[in-house]
VEXMIPA-181209 format. One record per residue (C-alpha): residue number from 1; residue in three letters; x, y, z. Coordinates in steps of 0.2 Angstrom, whole numbers, plus 5000, padded with zeros to 4 digits. Example, Ala and Ser with C-alpha at 12.3 -4.5 7.8 and 13.67 -1.06 7.14 Angstrom:
BEGIN
1,ala,5062,4978,5039
2,ser,5068,4995,5036
END
This chain:
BEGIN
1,unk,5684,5553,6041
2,unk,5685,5533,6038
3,unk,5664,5534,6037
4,unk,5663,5550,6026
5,unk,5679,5540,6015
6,unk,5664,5525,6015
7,unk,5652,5537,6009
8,unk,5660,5545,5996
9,unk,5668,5526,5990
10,unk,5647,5519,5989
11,unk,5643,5536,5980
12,unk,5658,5531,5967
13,unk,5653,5514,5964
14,unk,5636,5519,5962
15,unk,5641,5532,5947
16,unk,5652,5517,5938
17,unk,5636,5506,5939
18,unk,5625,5521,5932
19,unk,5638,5525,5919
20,unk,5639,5506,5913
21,unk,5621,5501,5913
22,unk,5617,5521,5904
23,unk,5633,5513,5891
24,unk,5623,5497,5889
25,unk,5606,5504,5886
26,unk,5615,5516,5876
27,unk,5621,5502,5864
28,unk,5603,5490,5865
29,unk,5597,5508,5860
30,unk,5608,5509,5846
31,unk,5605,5493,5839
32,unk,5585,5495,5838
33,unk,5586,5503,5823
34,unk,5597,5491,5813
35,unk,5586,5475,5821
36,unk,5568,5486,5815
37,unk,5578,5487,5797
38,unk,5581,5470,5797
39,unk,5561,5463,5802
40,unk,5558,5478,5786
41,unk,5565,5471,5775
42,unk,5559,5451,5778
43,unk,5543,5459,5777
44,unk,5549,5466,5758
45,unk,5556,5451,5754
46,unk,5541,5441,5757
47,unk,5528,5451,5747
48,unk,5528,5449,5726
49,unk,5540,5457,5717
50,unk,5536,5464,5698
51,unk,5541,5453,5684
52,unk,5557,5457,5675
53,unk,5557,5463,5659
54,unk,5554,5450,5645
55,unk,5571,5451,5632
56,unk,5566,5450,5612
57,unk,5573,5434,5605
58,unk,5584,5433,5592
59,unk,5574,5439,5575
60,unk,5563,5449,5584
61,unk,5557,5464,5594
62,unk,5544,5468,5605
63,unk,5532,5482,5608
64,unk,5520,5486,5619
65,unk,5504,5494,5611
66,unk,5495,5511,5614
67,unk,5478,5515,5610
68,unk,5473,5517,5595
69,unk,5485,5503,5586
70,unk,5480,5489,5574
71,unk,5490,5473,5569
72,unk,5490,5480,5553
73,unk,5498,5499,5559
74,unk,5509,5491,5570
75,unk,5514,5480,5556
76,unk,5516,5493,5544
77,unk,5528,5502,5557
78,unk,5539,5488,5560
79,unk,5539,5481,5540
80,unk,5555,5491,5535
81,unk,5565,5481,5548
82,unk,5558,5464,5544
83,unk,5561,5452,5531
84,unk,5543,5453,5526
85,unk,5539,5460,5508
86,unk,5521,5468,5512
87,unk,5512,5472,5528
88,unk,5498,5459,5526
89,unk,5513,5447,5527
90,unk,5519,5453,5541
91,unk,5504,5455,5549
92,unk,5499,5437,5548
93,unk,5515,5431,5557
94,unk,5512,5442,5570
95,unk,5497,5430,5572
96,unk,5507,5416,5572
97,unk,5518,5423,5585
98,unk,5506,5432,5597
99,unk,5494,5420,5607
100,unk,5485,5436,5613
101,unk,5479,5442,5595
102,unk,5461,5441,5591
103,unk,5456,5451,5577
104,unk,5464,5466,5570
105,unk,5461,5481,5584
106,unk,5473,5479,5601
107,unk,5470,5484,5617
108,unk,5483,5499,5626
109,unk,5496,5491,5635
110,unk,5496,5471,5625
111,unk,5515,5466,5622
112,unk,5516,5460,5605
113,unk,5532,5447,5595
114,unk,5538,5456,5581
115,unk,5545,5440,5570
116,unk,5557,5443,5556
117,unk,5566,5457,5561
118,unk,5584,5459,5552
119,unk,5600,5465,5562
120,unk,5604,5476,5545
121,unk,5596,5480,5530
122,unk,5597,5465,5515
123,unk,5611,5469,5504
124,unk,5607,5460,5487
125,unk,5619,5455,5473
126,unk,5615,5450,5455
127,unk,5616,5432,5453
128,unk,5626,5430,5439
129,unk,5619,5418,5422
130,unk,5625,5418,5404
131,unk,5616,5428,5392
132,unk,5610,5411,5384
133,unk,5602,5407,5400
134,unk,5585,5400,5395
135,unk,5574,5413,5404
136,unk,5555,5407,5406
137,unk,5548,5424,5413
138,unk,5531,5433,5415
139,unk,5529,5451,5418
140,unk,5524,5462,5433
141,unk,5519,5479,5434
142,unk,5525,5488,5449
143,unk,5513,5491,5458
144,unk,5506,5472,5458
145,unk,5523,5467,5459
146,unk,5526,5475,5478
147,unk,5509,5468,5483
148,unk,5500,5451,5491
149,unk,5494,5445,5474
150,unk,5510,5449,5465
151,unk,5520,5438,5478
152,unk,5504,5424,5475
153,unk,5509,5424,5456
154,unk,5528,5425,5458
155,unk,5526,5408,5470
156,unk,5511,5403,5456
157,unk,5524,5406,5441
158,unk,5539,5396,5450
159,unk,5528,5380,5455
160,unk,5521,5379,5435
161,unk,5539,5379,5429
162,unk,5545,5398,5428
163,unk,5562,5404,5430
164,unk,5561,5423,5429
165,unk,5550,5437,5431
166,unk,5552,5453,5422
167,unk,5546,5469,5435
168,unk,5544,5488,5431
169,unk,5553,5500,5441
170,unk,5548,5512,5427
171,unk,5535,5512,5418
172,unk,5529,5520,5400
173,unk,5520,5532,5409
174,unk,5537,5539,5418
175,unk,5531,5530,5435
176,unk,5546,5525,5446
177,unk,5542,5510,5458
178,unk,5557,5511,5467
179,unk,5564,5523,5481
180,unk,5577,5534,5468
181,unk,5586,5550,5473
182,unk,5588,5560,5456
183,unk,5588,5578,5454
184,unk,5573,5575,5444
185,unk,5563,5565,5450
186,unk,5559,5572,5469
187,unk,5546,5563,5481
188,unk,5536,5548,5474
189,unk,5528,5534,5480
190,unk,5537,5515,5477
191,unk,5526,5502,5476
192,unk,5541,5492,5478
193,unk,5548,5501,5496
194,unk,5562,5489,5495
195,unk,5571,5484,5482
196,unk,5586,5473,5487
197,unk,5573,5467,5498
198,unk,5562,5461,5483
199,unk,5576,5452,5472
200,unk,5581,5443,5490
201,unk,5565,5437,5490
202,unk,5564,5432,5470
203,unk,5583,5424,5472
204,unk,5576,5414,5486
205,unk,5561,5407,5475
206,unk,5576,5400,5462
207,unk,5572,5416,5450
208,unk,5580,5427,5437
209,unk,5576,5444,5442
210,unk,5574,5456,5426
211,unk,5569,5476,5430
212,unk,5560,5482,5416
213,unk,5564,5503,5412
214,unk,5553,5511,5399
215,unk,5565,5522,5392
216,unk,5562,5539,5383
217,unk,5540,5538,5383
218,unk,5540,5547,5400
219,unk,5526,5559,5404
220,unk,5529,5561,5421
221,unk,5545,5567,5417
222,unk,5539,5579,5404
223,unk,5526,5589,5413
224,unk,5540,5592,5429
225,unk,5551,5598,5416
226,unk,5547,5602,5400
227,unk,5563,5608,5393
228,unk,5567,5590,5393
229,unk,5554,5587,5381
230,unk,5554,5583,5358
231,unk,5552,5603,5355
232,unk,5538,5608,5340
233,unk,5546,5614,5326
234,unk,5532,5625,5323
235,unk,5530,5633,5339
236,unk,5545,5627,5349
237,unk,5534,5621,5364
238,unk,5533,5601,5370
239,unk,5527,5593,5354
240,unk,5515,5581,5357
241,unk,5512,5562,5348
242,unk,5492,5562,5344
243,unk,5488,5575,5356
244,unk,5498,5567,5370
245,unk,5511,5574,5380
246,unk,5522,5560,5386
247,unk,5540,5561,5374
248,unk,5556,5566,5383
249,unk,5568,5570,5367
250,unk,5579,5555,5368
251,unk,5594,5563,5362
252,unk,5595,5573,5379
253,unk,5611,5569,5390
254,unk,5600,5570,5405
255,unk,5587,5561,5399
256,unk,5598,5547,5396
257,unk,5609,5551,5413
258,unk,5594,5548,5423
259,unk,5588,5532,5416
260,unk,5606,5526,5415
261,unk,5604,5532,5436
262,unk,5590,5522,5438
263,unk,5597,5505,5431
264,unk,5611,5508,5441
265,unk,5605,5508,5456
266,unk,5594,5492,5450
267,unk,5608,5482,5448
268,unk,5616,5489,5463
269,unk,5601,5481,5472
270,unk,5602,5463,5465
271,unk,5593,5464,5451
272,unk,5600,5451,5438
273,unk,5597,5459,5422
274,unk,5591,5477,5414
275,unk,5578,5476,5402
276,unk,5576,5492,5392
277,unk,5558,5494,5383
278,unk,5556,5510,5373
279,unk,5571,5514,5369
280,unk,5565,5523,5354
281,unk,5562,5539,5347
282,unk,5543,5543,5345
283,unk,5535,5533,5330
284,unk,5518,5541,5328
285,unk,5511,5560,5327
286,unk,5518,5572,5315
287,unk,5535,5566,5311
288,unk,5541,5584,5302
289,unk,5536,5595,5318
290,unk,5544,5586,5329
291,unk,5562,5594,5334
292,unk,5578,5586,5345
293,unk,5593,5589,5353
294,unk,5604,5581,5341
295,unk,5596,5591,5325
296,unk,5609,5603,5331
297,unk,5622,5597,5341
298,unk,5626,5584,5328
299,unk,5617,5588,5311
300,unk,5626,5573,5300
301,unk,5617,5559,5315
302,unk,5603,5550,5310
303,unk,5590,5544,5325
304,unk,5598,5527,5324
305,unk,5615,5536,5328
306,unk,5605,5542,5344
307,unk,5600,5527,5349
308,unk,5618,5518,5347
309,unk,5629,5529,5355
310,unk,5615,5531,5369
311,unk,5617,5509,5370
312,unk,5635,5513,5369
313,unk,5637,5522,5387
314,unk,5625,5512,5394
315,unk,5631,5494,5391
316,unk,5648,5500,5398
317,unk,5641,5509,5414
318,unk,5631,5492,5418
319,unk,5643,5479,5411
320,unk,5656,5480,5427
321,unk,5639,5478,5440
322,unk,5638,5460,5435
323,unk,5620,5462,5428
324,unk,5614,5456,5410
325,unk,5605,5469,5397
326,unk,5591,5467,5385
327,unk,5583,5478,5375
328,unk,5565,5476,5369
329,unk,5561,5481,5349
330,unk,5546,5482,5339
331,unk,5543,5466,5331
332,unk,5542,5475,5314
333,unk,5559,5481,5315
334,unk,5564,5461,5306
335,unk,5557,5468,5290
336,unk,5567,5480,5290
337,unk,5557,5492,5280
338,unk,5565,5512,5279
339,unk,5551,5520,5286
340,unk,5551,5513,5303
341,unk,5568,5513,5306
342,unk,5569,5531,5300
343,unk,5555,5535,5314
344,unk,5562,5522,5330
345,unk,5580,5524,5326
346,unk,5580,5503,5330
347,unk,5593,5499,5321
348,unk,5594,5480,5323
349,unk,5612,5477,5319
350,unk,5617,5492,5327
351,unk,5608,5490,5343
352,unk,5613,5470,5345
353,unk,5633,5476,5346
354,unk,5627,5485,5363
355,unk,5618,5474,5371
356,unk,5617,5453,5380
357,unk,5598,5449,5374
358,unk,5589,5456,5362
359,unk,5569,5454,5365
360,unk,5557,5456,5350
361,unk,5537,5461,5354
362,unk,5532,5448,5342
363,unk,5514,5446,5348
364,unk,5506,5439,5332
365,unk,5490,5452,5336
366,unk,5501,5466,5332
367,unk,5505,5465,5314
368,unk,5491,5474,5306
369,unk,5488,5466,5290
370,unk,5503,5460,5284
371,unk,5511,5445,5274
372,unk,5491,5443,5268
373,unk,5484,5440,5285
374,unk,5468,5449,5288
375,unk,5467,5441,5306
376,unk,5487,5440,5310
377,unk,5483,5436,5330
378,unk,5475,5419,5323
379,unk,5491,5415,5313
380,unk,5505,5414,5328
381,unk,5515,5400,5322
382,unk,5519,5411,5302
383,unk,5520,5428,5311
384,unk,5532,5421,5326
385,unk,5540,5409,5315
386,unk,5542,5424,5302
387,unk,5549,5435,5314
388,unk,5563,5424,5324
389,unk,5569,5418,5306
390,unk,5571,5437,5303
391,unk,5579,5442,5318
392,unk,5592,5428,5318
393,unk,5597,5434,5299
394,unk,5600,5453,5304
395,unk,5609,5448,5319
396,unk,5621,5435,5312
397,unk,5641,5435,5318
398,unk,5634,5445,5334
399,unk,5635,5438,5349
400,unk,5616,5444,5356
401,unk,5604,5431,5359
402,unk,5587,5431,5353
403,unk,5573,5429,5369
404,unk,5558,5434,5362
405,unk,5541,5443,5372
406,unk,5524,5430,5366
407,unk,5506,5436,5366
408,unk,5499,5431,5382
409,unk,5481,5440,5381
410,unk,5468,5438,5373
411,unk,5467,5455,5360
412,unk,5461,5452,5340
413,unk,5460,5432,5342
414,unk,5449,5422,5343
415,unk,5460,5404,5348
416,unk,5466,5412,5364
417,unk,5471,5398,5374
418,unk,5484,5385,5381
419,unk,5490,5378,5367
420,unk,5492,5395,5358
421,unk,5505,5397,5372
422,unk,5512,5381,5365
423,unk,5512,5383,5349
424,unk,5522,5401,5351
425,unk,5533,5395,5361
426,unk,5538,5379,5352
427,unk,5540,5389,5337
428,unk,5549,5403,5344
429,unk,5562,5388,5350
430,unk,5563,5379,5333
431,unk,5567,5395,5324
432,unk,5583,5400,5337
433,unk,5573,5409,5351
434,unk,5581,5406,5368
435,unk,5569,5405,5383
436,unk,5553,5418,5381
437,unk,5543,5432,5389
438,unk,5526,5431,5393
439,unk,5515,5448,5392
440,unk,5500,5453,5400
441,unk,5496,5471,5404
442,unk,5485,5464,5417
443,unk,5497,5452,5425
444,unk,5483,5436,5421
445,unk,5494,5422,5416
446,unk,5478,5409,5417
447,unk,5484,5403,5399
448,unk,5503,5400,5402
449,unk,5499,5393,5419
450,unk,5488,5379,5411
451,unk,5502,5376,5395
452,unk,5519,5375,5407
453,unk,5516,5359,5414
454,unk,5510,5352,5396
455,unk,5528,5360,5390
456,unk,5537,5354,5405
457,unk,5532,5335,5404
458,unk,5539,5337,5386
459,unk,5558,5339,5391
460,unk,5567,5347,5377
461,unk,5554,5349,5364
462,unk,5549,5366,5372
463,unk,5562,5372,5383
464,unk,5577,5366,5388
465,unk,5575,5368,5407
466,unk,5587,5381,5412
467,unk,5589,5383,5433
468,unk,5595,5394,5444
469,unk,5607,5382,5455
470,unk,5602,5373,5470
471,unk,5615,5382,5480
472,unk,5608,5400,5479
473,unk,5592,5398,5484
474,unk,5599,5391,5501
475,unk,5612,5404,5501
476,unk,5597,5418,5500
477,unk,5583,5411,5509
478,unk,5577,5423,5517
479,unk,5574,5426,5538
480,unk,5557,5420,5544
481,unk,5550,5413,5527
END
């Protein structure tokens, strides 16, 4: 019994000894797994890992390119969100910015700097001046205002002594160069994509920014609707001036509505002053044919009546935007003679009670044969000196000022040149002309560009010397220029 106890005690033991070394490989066993993990993952840690993302800086973005892309498309894609005017501008800081560029096609996959890009849209505001405020301004059209070379001669203009430039956002042709929402106008292109954009940039050169509408002459308007147009009194269809189709009637409420619209919005996107050019009835073509709203809605009015009560509204709808307006008139008009103002409706004293500046075309080439002259372009200093002493009499006890548009091409003269600018411009000033506008329809201010220093170095014989101040142009600089 004592030996089969012995027995079955060694047998016991024997199990315990089983159970505890099975429990102990049981754990060894267990923590294979975790050690095996462990060797893993030094091996992980130990080969490269993938860069991290790169993060934009401040003012910029960053895109990786697909095929297919330029500088200049990518450029063009991004230009709405930069502080650039034009995609040529854009495209070059790209340059600048990107190590990796080298010419204009990029290869899939590049990452490219995006510099100049804006948190939010600019948001312009007029910078106020008085309405003596001695502009020295040239004149852009649209299109050449939104481009490369229109931004060369807005720097050009500045540096020879400019203060202003006058731009179209409408042009005589109906053209609007500005994105504008209007019932009547629907899709167009806008040379100028951006308007607030474009005054920042002109605020930020230390310029006077002056949006030029051509008022009433509007073809495009005309064909897209011709109910709007001067009706023939003979067939009641758009009457046409010389065979032309281009006249809305300007006694037409939504005529006048929708360029009333449009300077609006100008001055709601910083320009500083509205200039309307054409605001006018039709002065050529068959006179007795032609047929308006107002023959009937209010028999007893006259054209000049028209033109008056249409300055009326639209001196007080801009007046509380904080902008200026001038009104461009036919140099002619300072004679005063019954024919023409029975045809424009630019009555002198009338329209000076609506307005800040009033801007007579007194380009000497354009008075055919009058006062004796059979070559008037060759005569500026009479025909200019004629005109301003003219203008200041009609417009005596008002409190318009008188900034007058000089002859800044070359048409029906022969003494074209530097000092022609000069001599316009002194005379203008001596006979009570504040400031002046220089036009060209081709933007070439070679002449002017040559005079202004002459002018300038002549401190207060020319020009007083009106500036923008100091202040603004720091205040407005604009992101990335």
């Amino acid at each position: 019994m004592r030996g089969h106890g012995l027995k079955l005690l060694i047998a016991a033991a024997g199990l315990v000894l089983g159970l505890g070394l099975f429990s102990f490989r049981t754990v060894k066993a267990a923590a294979e797994p975790q050690k095996a993990q462990l060797v893993d993952t030094s091996v992980t840690v130990g080969k490269p890992l993938p860069p991290e993302p790169r993060i934009a800086a401040p003012g910029t973005a960053l895109y990786e390119t697909r095929r297919g892309d330029t500088v200049v498309s990518v450029a063009r894609h991004y230009l709405g969100q930069t502080s650039y005017l034009t995609s040529s501008e854009l495209a070059e800081a790209m340059g600048g910015s990107n190590e990796n560029l080298h010419g204009p096609f990029l290869k899939a996959g590049q990452e490219l700097v995006i510099p100049g890009i804006l948190n939010a849209p600019i948001a312009e505001k007029p910078v106020p001046v008085a309405k003596d405020f001695e502009v020295r301004a040239i004149y852009l059209t649209g299109l050449m205002a939104g481009s490369d070379h229109g931004i060369k001669i807005v720097k050009r203009w500045r540096e020879a002594g400019g203060n202003a430039v006058v731009f179209d956002i409408k042009d005589s042709d109906g053209a609007v160069n500005i994105p504008f929402e209007h019932p009547l106008i629907g899709a167009h292109k806008a040379p100028i994509r951006d308007l607030p954009k474009y005054t920042h940039f002109l605020h930020s050169q230390g310029l006077h920014a002056i949006a030029r509408i051509a008022m009433f002459r509007d073809e495009r308007l005309v064909v897209a609707h011709p109910e709007l147009a001067v009706k023939s009194q003979k067939t009641g269809q758009p009457w046409r001036e010389n065979g032309k189709l281009v006249w809305t009637d300007p006694s037409q409420v939504e005529v006048q509505e929708y360029d009333i619209a449009l300077a609006v919005v100008a001055a709601e996107a910083g320009a500083d002053e509205i200039q309307f050019d054409y605001v006018r009835f039709p002065a050529e073509g068959d006179q007795k044919d032609a047929r308006f709203t107002y023959q009937k809605k209010h028999p007893e009015w006259q054209r000049s009546d028209v033109i008056a009560d249409f300055l009326r509204r639209a001196y007080t709808s801009l007046h509380p935007k904080g902008v200026l307006l001038s009104l461009d008139v036919f140099g002619v008009m300072a004679w005063q003679r019954p024919v023409d103002l029975a045809h424009t409706g630019q009555d002198i004293v009338r329209m000076a009670k609506y307005c800040d500046v009033l801007s007579p075309m007194i380009y000497p080439s354009h008075f055919f044969k009058m006062d004796g002259y059979d070559k008037p372009g060759d005569a500026p200093e009479h025909f200019i000196g004629e005109s301003m002493e003219r203008f200041e009499e009609i417009t005596k006890g008002s409190e318009a000022v008188i900034r007058p548009w000089l002859q800044a091409f070359a048409w029906r003269t022969k003494t074209y040149s530097p000092k022609y600018i000069e001599v316009q411009v002194l005379t203008a000033k001596n006979k009570g002309g504040v400031g002046f506008l220089f036009w060209n329809a081709n933007n070439d201010y070679s002449k002017p560009y040559a005079a202004m220093p002459e002018m300038k170095a002549a401190k207060g014989q020319y020009f007083r010397g009106d500036e923008l101040p100091a202040v603004l142009k720091a205040e407005v600089a604009v992101p990335g220029r």
